[in-house]
N, C-alpha and C positions, 0 to 999 in steps of 0.2 A: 227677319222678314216681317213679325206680325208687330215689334215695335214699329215700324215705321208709317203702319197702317192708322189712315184717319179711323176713325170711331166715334166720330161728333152725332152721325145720324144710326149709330147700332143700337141695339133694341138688348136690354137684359132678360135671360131667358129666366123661366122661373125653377130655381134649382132645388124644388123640394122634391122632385122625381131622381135626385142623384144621389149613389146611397154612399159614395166614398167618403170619408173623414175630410178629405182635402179641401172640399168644397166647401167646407166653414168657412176658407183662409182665401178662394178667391169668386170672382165674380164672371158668369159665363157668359158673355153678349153674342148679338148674331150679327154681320155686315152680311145683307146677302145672302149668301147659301154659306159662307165662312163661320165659322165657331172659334169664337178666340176667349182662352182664359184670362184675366187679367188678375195677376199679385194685388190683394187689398193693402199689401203692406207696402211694395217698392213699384207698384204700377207696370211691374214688369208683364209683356204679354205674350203668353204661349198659344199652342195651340189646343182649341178646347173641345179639337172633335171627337167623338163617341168611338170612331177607326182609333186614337191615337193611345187610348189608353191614359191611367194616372200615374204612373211612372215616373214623365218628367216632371210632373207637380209635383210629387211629392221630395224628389230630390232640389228642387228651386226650396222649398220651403224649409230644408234643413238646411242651404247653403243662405238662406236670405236674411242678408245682414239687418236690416230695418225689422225684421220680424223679432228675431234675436233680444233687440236692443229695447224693443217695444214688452216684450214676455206677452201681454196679452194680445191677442187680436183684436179688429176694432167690432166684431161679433162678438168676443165676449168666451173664445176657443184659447183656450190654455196652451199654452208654448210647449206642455206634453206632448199634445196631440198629436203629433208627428212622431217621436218615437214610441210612443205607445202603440203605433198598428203596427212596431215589428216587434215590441216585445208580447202581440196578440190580445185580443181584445175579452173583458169579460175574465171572469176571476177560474182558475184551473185550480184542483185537487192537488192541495199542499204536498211538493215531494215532487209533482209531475213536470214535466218539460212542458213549457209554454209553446204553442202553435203559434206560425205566422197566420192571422187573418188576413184572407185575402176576399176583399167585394165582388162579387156581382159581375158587376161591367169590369173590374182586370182580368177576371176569368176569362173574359170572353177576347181579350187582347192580348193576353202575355202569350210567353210559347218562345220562338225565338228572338221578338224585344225582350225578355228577360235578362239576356244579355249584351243589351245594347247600353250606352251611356252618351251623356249631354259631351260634345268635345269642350265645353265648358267648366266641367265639372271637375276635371285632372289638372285644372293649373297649379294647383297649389298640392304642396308633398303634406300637410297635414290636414283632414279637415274634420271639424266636429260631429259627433252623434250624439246628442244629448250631453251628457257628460263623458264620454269618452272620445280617446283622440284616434286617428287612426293615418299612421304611418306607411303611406306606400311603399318610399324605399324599403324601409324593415318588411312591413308583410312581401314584398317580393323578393327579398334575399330569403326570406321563413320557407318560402316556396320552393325555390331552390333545393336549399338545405335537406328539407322532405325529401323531395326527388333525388338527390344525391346517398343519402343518406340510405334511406330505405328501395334502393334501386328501381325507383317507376320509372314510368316511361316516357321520356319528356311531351310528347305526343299527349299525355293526357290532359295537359292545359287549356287543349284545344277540343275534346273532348264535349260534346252537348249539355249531358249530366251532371260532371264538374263543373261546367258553367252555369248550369242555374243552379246548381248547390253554392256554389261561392257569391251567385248573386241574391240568392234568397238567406244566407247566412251574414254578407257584408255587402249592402248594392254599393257602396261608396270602392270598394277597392278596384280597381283600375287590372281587367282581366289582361292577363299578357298571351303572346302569341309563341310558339315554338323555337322562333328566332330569338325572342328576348330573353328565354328562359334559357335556351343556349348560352349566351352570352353572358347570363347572372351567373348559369354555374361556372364559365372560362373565369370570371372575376374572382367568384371564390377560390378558383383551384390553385390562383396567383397569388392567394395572399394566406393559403392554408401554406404553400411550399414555400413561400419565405420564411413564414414561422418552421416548417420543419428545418430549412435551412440551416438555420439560426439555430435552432437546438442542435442539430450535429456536429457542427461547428465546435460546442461546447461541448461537447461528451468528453469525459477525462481518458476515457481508453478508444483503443480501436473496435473498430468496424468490420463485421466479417458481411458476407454478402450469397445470396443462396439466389440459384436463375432457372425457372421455369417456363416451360412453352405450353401457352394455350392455342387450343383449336375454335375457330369461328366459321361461321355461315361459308361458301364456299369458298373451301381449305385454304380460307389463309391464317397464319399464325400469329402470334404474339409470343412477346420474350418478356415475362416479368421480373422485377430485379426487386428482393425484399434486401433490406439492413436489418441484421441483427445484430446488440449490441447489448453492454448492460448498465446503463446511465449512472448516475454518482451517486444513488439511494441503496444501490445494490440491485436493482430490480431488470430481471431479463427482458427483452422490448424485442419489437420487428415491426418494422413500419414498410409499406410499398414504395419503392424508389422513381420505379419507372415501368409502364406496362405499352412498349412500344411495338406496331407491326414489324412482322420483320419477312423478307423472301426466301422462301424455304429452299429457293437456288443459289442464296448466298454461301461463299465459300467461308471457309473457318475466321480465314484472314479479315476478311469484311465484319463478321460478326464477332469477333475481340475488336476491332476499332470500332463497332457500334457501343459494345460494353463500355470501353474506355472514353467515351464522346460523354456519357450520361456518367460515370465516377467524375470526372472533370468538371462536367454542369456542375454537380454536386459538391466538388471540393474535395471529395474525399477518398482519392487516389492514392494520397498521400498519411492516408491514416486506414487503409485495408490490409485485414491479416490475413482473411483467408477467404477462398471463395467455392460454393458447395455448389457441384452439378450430378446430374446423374452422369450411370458408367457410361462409358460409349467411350469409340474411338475419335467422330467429331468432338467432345469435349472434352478431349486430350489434347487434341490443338487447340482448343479454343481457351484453355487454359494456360495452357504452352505461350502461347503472343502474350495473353494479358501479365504471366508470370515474369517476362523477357522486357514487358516494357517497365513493370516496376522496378526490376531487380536494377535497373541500369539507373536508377535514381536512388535505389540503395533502402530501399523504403519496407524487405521483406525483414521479419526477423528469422535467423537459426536456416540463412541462405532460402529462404521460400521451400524449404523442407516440411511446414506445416501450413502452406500458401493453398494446396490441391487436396481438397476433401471432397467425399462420394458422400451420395443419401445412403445411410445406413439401411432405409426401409425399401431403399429403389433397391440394394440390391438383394433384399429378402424377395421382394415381388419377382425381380426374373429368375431368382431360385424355385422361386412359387409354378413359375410358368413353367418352366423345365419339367417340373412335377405333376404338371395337370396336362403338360403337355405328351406325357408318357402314360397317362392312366387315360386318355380323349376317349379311347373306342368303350374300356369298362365304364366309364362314366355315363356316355349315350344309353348304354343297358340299363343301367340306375335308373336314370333318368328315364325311360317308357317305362320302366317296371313300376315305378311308382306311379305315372299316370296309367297304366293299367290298373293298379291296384282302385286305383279311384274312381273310376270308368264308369261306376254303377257300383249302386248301394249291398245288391250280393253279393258281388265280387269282394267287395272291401268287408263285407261278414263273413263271408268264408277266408280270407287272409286273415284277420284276427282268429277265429276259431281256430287256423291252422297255429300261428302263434301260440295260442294257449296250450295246445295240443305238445308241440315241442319246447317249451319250460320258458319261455318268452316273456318277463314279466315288465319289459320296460312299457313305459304311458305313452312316453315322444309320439306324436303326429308326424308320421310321412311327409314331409312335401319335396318337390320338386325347387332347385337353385334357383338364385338371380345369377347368370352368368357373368354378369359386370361384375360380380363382387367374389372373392375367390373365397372369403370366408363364408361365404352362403353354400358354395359349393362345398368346403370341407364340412359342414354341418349337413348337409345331404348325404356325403357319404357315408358318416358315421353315426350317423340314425339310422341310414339303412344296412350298415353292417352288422348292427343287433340285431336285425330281421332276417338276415343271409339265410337260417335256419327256413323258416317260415317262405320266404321265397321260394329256395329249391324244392318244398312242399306244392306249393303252389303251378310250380311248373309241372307236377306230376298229374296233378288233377286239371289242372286246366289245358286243354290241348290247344288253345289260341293263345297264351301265353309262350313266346318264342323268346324273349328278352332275357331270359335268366343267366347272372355269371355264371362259371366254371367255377370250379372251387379252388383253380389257380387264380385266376382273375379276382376271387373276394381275397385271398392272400395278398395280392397284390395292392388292392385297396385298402387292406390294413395295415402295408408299409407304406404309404402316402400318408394313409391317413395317421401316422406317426409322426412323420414329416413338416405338414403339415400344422401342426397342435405345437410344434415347438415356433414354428414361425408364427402362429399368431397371439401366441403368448407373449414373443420377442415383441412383435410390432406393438400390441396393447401398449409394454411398457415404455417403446420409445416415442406413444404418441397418446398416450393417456395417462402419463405419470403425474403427478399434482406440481413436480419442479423440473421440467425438459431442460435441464444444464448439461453440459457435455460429459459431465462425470458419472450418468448413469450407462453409459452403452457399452466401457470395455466390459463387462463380466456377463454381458448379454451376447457380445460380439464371438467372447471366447467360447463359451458354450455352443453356438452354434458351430467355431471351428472343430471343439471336440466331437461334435453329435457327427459332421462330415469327415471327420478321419476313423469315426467307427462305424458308418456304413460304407465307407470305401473298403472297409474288411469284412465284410457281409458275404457269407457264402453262395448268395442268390443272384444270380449274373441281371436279373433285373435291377435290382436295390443298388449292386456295386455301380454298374454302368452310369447309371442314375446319377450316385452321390459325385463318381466324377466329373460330369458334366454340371453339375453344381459345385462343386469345387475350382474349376476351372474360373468361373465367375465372381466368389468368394474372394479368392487367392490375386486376382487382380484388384479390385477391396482393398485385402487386406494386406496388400503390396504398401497401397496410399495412403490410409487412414491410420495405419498402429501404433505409428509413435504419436498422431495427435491423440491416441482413444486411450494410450497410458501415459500420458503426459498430464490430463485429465483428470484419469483415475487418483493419479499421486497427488494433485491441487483437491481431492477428498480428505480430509481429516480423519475417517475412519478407514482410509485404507491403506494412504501413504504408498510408498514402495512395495508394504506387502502382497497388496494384492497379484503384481506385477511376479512376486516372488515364489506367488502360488501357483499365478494359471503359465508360466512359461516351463517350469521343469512336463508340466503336463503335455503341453504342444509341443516343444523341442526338444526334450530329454536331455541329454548330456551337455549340449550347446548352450542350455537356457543361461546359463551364468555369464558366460561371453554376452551374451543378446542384452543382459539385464541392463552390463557394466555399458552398453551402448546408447542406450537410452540414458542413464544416467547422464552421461556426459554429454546428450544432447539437452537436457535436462538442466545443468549446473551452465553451457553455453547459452542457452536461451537464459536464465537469470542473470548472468551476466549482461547481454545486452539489454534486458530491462534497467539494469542498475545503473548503466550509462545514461537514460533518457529520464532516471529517476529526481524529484525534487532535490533530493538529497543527495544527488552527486554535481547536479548541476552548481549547488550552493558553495563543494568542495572547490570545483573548477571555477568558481567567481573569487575562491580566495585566493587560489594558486596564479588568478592574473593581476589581483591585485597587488601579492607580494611580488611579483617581478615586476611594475609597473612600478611601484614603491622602491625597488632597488636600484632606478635607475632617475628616480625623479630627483629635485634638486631639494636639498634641505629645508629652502625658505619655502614650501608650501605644509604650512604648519597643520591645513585645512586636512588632507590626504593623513600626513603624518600620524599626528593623534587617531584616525582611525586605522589606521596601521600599526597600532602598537602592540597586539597581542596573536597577531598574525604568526608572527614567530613561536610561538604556545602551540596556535591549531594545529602545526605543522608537527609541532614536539608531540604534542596528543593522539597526531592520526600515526607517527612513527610507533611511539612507544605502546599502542594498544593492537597495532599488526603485530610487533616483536612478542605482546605474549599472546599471542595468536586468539585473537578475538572473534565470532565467530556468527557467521553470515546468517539472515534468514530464512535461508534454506535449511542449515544444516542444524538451526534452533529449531525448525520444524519437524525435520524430518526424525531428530533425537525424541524428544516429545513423545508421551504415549496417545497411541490412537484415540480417536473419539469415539464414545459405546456407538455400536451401531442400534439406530430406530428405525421404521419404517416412514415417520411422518418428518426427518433430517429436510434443512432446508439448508443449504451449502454456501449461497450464498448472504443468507442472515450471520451463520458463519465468519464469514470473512470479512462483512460489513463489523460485527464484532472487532475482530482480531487486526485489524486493521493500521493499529497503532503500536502494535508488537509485532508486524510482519509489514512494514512499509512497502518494500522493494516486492517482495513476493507475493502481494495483494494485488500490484500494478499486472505480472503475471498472471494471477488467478483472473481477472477479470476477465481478461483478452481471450486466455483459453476455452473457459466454460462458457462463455461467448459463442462460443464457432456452432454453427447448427449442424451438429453432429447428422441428424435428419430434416427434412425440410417437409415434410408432407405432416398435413394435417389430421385431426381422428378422425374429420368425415369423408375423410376422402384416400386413406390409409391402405384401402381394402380394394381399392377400383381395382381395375384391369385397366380400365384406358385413361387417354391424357384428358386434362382438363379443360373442358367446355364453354365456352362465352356463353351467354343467352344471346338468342336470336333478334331483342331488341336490341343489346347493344351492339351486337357484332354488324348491324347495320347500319351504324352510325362511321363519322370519319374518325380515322384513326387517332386524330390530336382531341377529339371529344372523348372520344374511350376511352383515355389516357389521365384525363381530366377526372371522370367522373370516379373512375374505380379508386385513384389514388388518393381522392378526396374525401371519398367515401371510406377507406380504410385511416385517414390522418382524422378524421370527425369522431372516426366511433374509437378512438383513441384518446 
């Protein structure tokens, strides 16, 4: 608009009343009641009202080619002078962060033009600021990435603050809107799961697979699906596959074809060993189809007998429940008794007094559970079991004090609270151990079975009842899981067969030796069908077709022949080294003395090791100690309840959620 304007009869205003830096670089004229700036350098003419602010002067004068090319102005104003008012004017206290100065007159116009820009300004994907370059594409993928990465909320691009923080940090970068930043993270999320693609693809062994439901904003769910694997360096891995919604009215059958739809995306249907749900009776079917669709492709090994594993810690937790769910009423007494105790600062001096009075010398601070957390609850209970004494004191002199157990009820709470101290011991180690491979959980698994066969002999009809309603649950466990969790154990070098040898006479007495010789031979079946898919059996089967191929081919192919000539050798070698019974590596391993046992043992550095002396039975070790024996994490070990979306993302659509989390865990990978 204002290039087109005559200006033969405009009047130049006198610009020693304008205090911006910019106004070196143009000339202010007046047509009329119109104020137009005019470029000294490319004659270009903006608008030079006192309303409009210096904003878009100043961004013409870093894009103005003539000005650039010229370096001096024809005032005599330094080709600095434009980034110099954003690196702040006037020298700052070496060490300190330079201020933007800002004049006068933009004080009194910025606000929300701060974030407005020239539509001129954005043609071009690179443009200069002084000597640096400034890439829109990359700074708005950087943006993204932030957001994904560190979970914000895509909402904040749009955000007031943010925007004049990204415009007083960078005015040249081109602010984006909630839709575009949608759409940079879809871009990302397309090109993080190629690449993860492409890496699974490659993995030398199999894929075990562990399925989680999350809860979001009104109860609708999600299924998330991890891979865990242990890549060709030796190194255990789990990446996010897929964190799909899913209708909490779908039947079993619908959800195993949802599982199977996303292993298929993936590819890797055909390369899954095992797959880890919690107990339940829906994920007995829903295991069931996915188990039925593989097996008909042949795809399981050792018949999908090690295809169906349970969370070792899911089924601590409902053991957990059962136990806190029998101690509820003593608990609630606990719990006011100690907010009574705290009620007021006498009350809490006379409970200690009475403590010291009856031999009381523990320190522990009282406090009251997080009931989310069942270990905040057993730590409640057995702080305040030390004080049981001091309580029943306290009921005597206080006569508003109603809460106090019985002294059957603290007996009670110190067979819980037994109970309980063996299960969060267990969980520590199966979710805090420094190497989570599958061969630490049988001896943690079995101790718990021994601890539940010697309070099912408890002569306290509370404790017995108890243990078997906890065994009940256990026993279906450990129906599933026991030949994966001594299969395991035996791919340990420091424990082999033994350990197997130790904890079954304990569990099955007379039987164990039957039990053992079962395992075994599920044991020496599963190595054999490794051996089948091993490099080295495949190499035997390429010779054995070339010597029939070779025995029936014609003599003139001299070409075939010549590399046929020692084939009849292989053949003499693989005979005569079975005839004096040569000996598999299994049975070189399992001869072998144990490895010392250390605390700080990494099993798989191990095997990465031994790799070239145990080919066949390496290919095993991976695959097994692979399987996520548990699937819950340390922060989240101890909940009570299922897992949570945040409330920003659970309001987003289901293919963004999907998006963000997946990319978000493949990034920080």
């Amino acid at each position: 608009m204002f290039n087109a304007m005559d200006l033969s009869d405009a009047v130049i205003v006198n610009s020693s009343r304008l205090k911006s830096v910019v106004w070196n670089d143009f000339d202010r004229v007046k047509k009329g009641d119109t104020c137009v700036a005019v470029c000294r350098h490319c004659k270009k003419k903006l608008s030079g009202s006192s309303t409009s602010g210096t904003s878009h002067l100043r961004n013409h004068l870093i894009r103005c080619q003539r000005r650039s090319s010229h370096g001096v102005s024809n005032h005599g104003a330094s080709n600095h002078a434009i980034p110099q008012y954003y690196s702040g004017r006037g020298k700052k206290k070496e060490g300190s962060v330079a201020l933007v100065a800002i004049d006068q007159e933009q004080k009194k116009d910025e606000g929300l033009s701060l974030v407005k820009y020239e539509p001129e300004q954005m043609k071009d994907d690179n443009v200069h600021l002084g000597n640096n370059n400034l890439d829109q594409r990359r700074s708005r993928y950087d943006l993204a990435r932030m957001i994904i990465l560190h979970g914000y909320p895509l909402a904040m691009v749009e955000h007031f603050g943010f925007r004049v923080f990204v415009k007083n940090l960078q005015p040249l970068f081109e602010l984006v809107t909630c839709n575009t930043v949608e759409a940079d993270c879809m871009e990302i999320y397309a090109k993080e799961k190629q690449k993860m693609f492409e890496m699974l693809d490659k993995l030398p062994g199999k894929i075990s697979l562990s399925a989680d439901v999350w809860t979001a904003s009104g109860d609708s769910e999600y299924l998330c699906l991890t891979a865990h694997f242990i890549d060709e360096d030796w190194q255990l891995k789990k990446t996010t596959l897929n964190f799909i919604v899913i209708d909490p009215s779908q039947t079993e059958d619908m959800l195993s074809e949802v599982i199977m739809t996303c292993l298929m995306d993936w590819d890797i249907d055909r390369k899954l060993f095992s797959v880890t749900f919690d107990s339940g009776s829906s994920s007995d079917n829903v295991v069931c189809r996915i188990k039925d669709r593989l097996s008909q492709n042949r795809f399981l090994y050792l018949n999908g007998q090690l295809f169906d594993i349970r969370c070792a810690t899911n089924v601590v937790n409902l053991m957990v429940e059962d136990a806190l769910e029998a101690l509820c009423d003593v608990t609630i007494k606990i719990r006011e008794s100690i907010r009574y105790v705290k009620s007021s600062q006498s009350t809490q001096a006379k409970f200690n007094e009475l403590a010291l009075q009856v031999g009381i010398e523990s320190q522990k601070s009282l406090c009251t559970d997080n009931p989310s957390r069942w270990d905040s609850t057993y730590s409640m209970l057995k702080d305040a079991f030390e004080y049981r004494d001091a309580f029943s004191h306290l009921h005597e002199y206080e006569p508003d004090y109603k809460m106090c157990p019985s002294d059957v009820e603290w007996e009670r709470v110190n067979a819980i609270i037994g109970c309980l101290k063996l299960f969060v011991e267990v969980t520590n180690v199966f979710t805090k151990s420094k190497y989570l491979t599958a061969n630490i959980y049988f001896p943690e698994i079995c101790d718990i079975h021994l601890q539940l066969i010697e309070w099912c002999k408890n002569p306290d009809e509370f404790v017995c009842s108890l243990a078997l309603k906890m065994r009940s649950k256990f026993d279906e466990y450990w129906d599933k899981c026991n030949l994966g969790l001594a299969v395991a154990a035996m791919l340990d070098p420091r424990f082999k067969m033994k350990l197997m040898e130790y904890y079954y006479p304990l569990l099955y007495g007379g039987s164990a030796s039957e039990l053992i010789d079962d395992v075994f031979e599920c044991i020496k079946t599963l190595y054999n069908e490794h051996s089948l898919g091993s490099p080295l059996a495949a190499s035997i089967d390429q010779s054995l077709a070339w010597q029939a191929s070779g025995s029936s081919s014609s003599m003139s192919n001299s070409g075939r022949e010549s590399r046929d000539r020692l084939l009849g050798f292989d053949k003499f070698l693989n005979e005569t080294t079975q005839c004096q019974g040569s000996k598999s590596d299994l049975d070189k391993y399992l001869e072998e003395p144990l490895f010392p046992r250390n605390v700080d043992f990494n099993v798989l550095n191990w095997w990465k090791v031994h790799t070239p002396r145990y080919p066949i039975l390496s290919m095993m070790a991976r695959n097994i100690l692979g399987i996520p024996m548990s699937k819950v994490t340390s922060e989240s070990a101890f909940n009570t309840g299922r897992k949570m979306l945040d409330q920003d993302r659970g309001s987003l659509r289901p293919a963004l959620v999907q998006a963000l989390l997946c990319s978000q865990d493949w990034m920080r990978e």
